[in-house]
VEXVOFI-553215 format. One line per field, with one value per residue (C-alpha): residue number from 1; residue in one letter; y, z, x. Coordinates in nm, 2 decimals. Each point is the difference from the previous one (the first is absolute). Example, Ala and Ser with C-alpha at 12.3 -4.5 7.8 and 13.67 -1.06 7.14 Angstrom:
num 1,2
residuo A,S
Y -0.45,0.34
Z 0.78,-0.07
X 1.23,0.14
//
This chain:
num 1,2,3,4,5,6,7,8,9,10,11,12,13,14,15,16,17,18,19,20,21,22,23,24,25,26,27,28,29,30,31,32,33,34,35,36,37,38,39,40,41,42,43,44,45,46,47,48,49,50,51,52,53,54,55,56,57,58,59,60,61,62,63,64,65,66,67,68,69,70,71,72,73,74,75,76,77,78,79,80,81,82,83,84,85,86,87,88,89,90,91,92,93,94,95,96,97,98,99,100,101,102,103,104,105,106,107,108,109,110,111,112,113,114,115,116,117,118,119,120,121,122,123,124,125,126,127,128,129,130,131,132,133,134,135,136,137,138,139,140,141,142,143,144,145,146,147,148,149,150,151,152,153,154,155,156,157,158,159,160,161,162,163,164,165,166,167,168,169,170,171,172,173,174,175
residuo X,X,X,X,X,X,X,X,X,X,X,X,X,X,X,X,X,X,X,X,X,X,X,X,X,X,X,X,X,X,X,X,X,X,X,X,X,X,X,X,X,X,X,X,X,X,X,X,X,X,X,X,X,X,X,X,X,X,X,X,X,X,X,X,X,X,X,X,X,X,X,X,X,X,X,X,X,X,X,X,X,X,X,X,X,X,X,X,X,X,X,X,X,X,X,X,X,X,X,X,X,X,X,X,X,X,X,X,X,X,X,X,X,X,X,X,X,X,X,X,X,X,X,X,X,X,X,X,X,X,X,X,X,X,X,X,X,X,X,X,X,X,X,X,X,X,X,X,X,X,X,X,X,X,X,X,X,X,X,X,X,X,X,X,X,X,X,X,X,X,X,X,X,X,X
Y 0.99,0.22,0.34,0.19,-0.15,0.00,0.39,0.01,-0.13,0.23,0.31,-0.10,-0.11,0.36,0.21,-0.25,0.11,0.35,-0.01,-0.17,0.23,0.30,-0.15,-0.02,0.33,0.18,-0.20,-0.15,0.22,0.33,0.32,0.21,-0.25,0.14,-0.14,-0.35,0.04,0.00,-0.34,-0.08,0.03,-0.13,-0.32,0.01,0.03,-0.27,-0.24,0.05,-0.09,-0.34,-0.07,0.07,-0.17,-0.30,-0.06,0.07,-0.28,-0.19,0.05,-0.03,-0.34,-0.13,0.16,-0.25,-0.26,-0.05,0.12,-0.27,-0.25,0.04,-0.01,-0.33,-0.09,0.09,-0.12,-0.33,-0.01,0.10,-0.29,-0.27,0.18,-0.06,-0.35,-0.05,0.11,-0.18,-0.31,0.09,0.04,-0.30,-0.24,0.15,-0.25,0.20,0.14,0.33,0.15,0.41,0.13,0.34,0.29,-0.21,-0.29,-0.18,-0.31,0.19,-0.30,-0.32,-0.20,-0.40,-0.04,0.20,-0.27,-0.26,0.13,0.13,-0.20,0.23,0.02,0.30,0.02,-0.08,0.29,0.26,0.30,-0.13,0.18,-0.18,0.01,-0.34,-0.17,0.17,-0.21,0.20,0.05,0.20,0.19,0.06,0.13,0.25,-0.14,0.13,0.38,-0.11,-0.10,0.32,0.24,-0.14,0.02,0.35,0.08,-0.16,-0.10,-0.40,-0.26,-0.26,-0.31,0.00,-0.33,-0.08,-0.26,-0.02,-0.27,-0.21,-0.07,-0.35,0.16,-0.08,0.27,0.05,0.24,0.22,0.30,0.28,0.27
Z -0.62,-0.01,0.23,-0.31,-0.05,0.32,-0.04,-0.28,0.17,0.31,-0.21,-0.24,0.29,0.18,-0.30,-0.03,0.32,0.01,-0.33,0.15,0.33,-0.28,-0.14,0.32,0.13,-0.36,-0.08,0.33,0.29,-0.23,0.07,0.18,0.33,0.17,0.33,-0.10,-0.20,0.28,0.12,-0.38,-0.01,0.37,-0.14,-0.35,0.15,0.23,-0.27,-0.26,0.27,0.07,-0.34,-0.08,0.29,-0.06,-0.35,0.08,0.25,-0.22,-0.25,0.20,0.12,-0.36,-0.12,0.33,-0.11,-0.35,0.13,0.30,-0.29,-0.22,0.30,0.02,-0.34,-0.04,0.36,-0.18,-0.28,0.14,0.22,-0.32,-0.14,0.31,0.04,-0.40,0.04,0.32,-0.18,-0.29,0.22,0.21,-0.28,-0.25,-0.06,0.09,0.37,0.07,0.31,0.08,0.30,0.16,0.02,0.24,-0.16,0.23,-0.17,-0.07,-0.26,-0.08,-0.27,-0.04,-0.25,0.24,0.27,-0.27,-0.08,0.30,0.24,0.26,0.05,-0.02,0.41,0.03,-0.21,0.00,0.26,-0.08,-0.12,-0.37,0.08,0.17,-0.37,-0.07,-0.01,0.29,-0.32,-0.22,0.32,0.06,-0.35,0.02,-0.22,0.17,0.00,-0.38,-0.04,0.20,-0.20,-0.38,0.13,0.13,-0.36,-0.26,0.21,-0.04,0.01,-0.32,-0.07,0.30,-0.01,0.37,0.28,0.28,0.28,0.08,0.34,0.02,-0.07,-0.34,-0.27,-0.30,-0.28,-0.09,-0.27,0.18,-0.19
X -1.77,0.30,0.12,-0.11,-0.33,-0.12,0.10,-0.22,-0.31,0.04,0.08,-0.30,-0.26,0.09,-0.08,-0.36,-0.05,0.04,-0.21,-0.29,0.03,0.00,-0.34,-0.17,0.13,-0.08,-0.34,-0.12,0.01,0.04,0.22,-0.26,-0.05,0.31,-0.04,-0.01,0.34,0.19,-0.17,0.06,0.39,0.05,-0.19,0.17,0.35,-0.06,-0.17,0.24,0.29,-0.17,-0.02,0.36,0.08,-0.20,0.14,0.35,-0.01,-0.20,0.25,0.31,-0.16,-0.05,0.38,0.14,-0.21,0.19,0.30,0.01,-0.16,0.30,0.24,-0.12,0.04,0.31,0.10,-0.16,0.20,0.37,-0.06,-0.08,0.30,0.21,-0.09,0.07,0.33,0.11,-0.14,0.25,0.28,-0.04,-0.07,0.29,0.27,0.28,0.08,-0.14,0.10,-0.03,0.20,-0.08,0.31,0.22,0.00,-0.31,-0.21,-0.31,-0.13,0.10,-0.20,-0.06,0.25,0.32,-0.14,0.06,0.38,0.13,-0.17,-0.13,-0.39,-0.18,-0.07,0.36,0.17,-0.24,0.12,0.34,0.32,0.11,0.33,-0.08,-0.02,0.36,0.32,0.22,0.25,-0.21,-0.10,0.36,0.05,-0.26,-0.23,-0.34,0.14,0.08,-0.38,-0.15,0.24,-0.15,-0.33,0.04,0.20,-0.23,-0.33,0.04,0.24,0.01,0.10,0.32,0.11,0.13,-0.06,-0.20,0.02,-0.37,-0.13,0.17,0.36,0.05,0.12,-0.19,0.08,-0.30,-0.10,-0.12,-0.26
//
């Protein structure tokens, strides 16, 4: 049920109601019994609110229903997606690792343990200047990086070197 529907229903159920109360009024009780008219709309104002207020809650119950159902769903399938692509990531052949804005380990897949040496538990939380050699450090080459990514988005194919966890330099092609 959508907003719009659930319009539709009230809007439609309020005019069946006044109809009916119209019939009774008109064919039931008669114009010429004045005295119980006034009993009459007092009831038929009260009834027709109960109604509308029974099937808008009715209603509004169903609308959360589906709404909290597909919610779920979708809570469902974001998840499997999630979980698809962190299985991607962490089984890829090449080292993927993402940093956050100043330059912290944020994720570190199976293969960058493999190459660099450094678990997961050990990096994460970490700055990467730790897999730097102090020269390309000295030469700017992390402002280098941050600029090109700030100019066209991405970095590709930067051939440079990085130093592992047991000191040794190795020369890697950053994208």
């Amino acid at each position: 049920l959508t907003i719009t529907r659930i319009v539709g229903i009230l809007v439609a159920a309020m005019i069946g109601t006044i109809a009916l109360w119209e019939f009774v009024q008109g064919y039931l009780i008669g114009a010429a019994q004045e005295e119980g008219l006034t009993f009459f709309h007092l009831f038929r104002g009260v009834s027709t609110a109960v109604i509308m207020t029974t099937l808008t809650a009715w209603l509004i119950f169903r609308y959360r229903i589906r709404y909290e159902d597909e919610l779920r769903r979708r809570s469902e399938e974001a998840h499997r997606m999630r979980v698809f692509f962190e299985n991607i990531v962490q089984d890829a052949g090449d080292a993927i690792v993402s940093l956050d804005t100043d330059g912290i380990v944020r994720s570190w897949n199976r293969s960058a343990e493999e190459i660099y040496g450094y678990a997961a538990e050990e990096i994460m939380g970490r700055s990467y200047l730790c897999l730097l050699p102090e020269d390309l450090i000295a030469a700017g080459e992390p402002e280098k990086l941050i600029e090109e990514v700030l100019r066209n988005g991405f970095v590709r194919d930067h051939e440079t070197r990085r130093v592992r966890k047991d000191g040794t330099t190795i020369t890697v092609r950053l994208t």
